[in-house]
C-alpha positions as CSV (number, residue, x, y, z in Angstrom):
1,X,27.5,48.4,-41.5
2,X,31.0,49.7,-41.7
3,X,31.6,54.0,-40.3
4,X,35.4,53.6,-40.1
5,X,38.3,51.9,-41.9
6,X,41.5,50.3,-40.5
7,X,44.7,51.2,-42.5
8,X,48.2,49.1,-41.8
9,X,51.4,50.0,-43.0
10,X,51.2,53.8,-43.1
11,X,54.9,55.4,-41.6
12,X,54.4,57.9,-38.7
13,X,54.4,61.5,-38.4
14,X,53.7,61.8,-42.0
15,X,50.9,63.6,-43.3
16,X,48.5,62.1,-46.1
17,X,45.3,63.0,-47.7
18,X,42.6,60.1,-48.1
19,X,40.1,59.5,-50.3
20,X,37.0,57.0,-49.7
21,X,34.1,55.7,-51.5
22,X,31.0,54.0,-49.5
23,X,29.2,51.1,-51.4
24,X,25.7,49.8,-50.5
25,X,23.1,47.5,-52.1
26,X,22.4,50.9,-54.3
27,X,26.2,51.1,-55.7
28,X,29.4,52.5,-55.2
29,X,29.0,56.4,-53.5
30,X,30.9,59.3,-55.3
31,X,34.6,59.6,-53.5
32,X,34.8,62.0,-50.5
33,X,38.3,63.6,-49.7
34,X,39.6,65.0,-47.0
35,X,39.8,68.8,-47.2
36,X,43.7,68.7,-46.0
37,X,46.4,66.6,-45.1
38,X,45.8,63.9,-41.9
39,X,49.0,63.4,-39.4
40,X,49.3,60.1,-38.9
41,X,50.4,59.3,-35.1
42,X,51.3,55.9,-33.4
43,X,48.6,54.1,-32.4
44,X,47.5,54.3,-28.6
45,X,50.0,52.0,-26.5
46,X,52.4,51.6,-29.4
47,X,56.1,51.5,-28.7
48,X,58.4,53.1,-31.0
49,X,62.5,52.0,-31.0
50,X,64.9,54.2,-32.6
């Protein structure tokens, strides 16, 4: 069982709203959204070159 996703390519310091759908041996779930905008951050470790 899957509680978290994993999203590549997404630019930094941007700000996006997601939407996501669980799916189980009883169907596909009624999408959840988030209430307001997520900042996406680098990822712990990550290097960034300007």
């Amino acid at each position: 069982m899957y509680l978290s996703s994993f999203v590549i390519g997404l630019k930094t310091e941007v700000k996006f709203k997601f939407r996501d759908m669980a799916e189980n041996m009883y169907g596909i779930g009624q999408p959840l959204e988030t209430d307001s905008p997520v900042l996406v951050k680098n990822r712990f470790g990550e290097k960034t070159l300007f």
